[in-house]
DRENZA-42483 format. One record per residue: residue in one letter; residue number from 1; x, y, z of N, C-alpha, C in turn. Coordinates in steps of 0.001 Angstrom, whole numbers, plus 524288, in hexadecimal, padded with zeros to 5 digits. Each point is the difference from the previous one (the first is absolute). Layout:
% DRENZA-42483
PT code pos    nX    nY    nZ   caX   caY   caZ    cX    cY    cZ
PT    A NUM     X     Y     Z     X     Y     Z     X     Y     Z
...
% end
This chain:
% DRENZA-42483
PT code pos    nX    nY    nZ   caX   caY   caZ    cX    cY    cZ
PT    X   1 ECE51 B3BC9 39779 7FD26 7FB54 7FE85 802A5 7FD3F 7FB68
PT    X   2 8020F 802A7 7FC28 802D6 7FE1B 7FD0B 803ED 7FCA5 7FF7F
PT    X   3 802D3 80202 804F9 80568 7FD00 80089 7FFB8 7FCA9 8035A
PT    X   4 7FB56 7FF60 803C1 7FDA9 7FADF 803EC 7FEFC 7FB57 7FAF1
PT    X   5 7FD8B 80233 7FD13 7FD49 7FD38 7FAC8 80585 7FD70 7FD5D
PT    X   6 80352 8018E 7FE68 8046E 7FF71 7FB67 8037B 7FB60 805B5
PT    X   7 8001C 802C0 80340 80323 7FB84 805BB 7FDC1 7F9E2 800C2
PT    X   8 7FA2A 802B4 7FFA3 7FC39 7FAC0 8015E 80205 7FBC0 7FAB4
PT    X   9 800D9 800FB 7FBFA 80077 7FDDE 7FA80 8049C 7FE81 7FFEB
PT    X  10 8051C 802E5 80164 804F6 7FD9D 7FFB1 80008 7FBC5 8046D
PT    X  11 7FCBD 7FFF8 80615 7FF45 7FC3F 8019D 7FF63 7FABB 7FE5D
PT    X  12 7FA2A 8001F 7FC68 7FEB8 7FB14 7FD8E 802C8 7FE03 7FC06
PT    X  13 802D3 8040E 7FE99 8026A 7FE0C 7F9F7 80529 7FC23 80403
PT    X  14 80299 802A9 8040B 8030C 7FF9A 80196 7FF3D 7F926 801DB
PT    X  15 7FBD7 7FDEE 8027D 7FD4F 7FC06 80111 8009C 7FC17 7FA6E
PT    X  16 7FEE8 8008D 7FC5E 7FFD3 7FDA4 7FCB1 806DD 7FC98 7FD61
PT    X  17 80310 80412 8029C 80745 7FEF4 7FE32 80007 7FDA5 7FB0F
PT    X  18 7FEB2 801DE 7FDEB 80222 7FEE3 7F9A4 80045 8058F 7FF6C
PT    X  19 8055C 7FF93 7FDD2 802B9 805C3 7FC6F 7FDC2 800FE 7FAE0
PT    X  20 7FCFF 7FC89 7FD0A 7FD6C 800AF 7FC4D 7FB2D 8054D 80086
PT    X  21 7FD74 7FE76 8055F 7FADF 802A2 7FF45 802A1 80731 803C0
PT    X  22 8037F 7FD94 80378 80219 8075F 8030F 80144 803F7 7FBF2
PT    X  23 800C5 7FBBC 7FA33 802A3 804BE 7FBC7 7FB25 800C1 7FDF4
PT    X  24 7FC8F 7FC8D 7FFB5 7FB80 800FC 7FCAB 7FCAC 80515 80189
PT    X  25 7FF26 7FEF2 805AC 7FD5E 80338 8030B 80452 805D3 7FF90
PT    X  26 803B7 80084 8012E 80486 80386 7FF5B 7FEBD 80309 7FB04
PT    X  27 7FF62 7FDAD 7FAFF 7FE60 800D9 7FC00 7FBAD 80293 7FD3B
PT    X  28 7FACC 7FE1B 802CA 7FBF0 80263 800A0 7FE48 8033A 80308
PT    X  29 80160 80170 802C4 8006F 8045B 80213 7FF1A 8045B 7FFE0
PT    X  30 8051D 80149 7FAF3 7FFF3 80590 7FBD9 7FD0E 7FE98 7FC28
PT    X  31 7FF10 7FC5D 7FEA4 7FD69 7FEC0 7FC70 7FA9E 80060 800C3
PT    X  32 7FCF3 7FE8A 80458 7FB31 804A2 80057 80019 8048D 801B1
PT    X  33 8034E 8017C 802A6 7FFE4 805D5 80058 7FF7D 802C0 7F96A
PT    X  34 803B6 7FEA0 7FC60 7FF29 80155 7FBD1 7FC78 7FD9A 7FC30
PT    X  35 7FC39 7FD16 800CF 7FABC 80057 7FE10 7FC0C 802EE 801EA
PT    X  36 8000B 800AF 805AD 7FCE7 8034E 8021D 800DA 80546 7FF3B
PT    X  37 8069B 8004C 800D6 7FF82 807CD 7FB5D 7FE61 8002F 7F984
PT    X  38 801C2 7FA6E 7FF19 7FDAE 800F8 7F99E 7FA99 80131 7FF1B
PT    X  39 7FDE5 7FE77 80304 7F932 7FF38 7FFD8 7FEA5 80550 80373
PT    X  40 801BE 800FE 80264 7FDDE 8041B 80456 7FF9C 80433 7FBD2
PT    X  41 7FBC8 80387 8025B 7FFC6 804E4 7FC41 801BD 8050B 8027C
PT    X  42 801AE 7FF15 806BE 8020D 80486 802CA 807BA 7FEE2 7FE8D
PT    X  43 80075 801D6 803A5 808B7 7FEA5 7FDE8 8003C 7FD4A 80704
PT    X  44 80309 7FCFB 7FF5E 8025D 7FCBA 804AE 804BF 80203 802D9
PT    X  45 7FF04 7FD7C 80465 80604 80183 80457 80304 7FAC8 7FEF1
PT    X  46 805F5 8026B 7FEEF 803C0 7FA89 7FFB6 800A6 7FDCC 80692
PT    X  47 7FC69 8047A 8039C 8039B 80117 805E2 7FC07 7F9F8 800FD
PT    X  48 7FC72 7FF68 7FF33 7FC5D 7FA8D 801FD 80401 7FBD7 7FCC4
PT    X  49 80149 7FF90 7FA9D 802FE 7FBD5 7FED5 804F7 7FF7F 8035A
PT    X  50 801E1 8039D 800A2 804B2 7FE78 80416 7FF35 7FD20 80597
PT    X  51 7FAE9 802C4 7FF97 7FF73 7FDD8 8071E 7FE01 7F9D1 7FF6C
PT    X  52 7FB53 7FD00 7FA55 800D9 7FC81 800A2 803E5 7FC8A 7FE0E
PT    X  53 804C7 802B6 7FEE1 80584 7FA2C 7FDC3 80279 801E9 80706
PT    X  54 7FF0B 802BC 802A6 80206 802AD 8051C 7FE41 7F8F7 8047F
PT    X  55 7FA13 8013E 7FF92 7FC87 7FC77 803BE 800EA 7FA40 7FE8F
PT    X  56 8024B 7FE8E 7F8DF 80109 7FA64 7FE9C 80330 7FF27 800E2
PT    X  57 8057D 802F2 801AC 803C8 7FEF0 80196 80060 7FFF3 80573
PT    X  58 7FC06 80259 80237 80139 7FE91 807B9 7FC09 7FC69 7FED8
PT    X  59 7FBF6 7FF8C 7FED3 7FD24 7F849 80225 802B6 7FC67 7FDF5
PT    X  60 80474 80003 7FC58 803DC 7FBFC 7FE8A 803DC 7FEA5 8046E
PT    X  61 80112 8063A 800E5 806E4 7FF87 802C8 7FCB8 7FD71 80649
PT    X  62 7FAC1 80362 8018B 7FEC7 7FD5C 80615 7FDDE 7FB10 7FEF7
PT    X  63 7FE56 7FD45 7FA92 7FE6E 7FAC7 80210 8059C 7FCB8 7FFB4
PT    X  64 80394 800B5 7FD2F 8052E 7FCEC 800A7 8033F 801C1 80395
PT    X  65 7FE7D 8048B 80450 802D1 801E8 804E5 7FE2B 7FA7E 803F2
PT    X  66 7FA6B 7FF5E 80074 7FCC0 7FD02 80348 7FFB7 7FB10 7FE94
PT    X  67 801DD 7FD83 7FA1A 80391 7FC49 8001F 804AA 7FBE9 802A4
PT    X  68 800B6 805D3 7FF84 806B6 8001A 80049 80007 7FD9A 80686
PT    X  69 7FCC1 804B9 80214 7FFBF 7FE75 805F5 7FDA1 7FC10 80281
PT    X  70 7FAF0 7FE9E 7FE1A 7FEDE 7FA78 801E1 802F2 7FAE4 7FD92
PT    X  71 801B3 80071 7FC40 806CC 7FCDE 801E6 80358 7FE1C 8025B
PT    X  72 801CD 80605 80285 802FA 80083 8031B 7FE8E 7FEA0 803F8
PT    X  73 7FB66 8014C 80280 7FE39 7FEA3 80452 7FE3C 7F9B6 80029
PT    X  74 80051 7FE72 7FAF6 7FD67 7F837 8006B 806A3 7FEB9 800A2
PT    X  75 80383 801B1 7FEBF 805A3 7FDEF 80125 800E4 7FFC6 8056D
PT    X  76 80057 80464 80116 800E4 801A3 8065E 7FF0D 7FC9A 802E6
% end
């Protein structure tokens, strides 16, 4: 669910094409993960932070794959 979640997000961010906000979002990221361990009173898995910079980087790379291709296919 996590990485459906972090995909779904690099999607929209991806929608938006400004490089301003993919870093922003890129950025924040770890950046709540590490408020949420700061605050948490149990200890955290880094294995969920990986998986969501994992899921922001495939809803980026598949929404500019599906780009890419309806493109190609309006050229054709």
């Amino acid at each position: 669910m996590l990485f459906l979640t972090a995909a779904s997000i690099g999607i929209c961010v991806g929608m938006m094409r400004s490089a301003f906000w993919i870093a922003f979002i890129a950025v924040m990221i770890p950046a709540t993960f590490a408020l949420a361990t700061a605050v948490s009173p149990g200890p955290a898995s880094y294995f969920n932070l990986v998986i969501a910079i994992l899921g922001y980087n495939a809803g980026l790379i598949g929404f500019l794959a599906g780009l890419f291709a309806l493109d190609a296919r309006r050229e054709a």
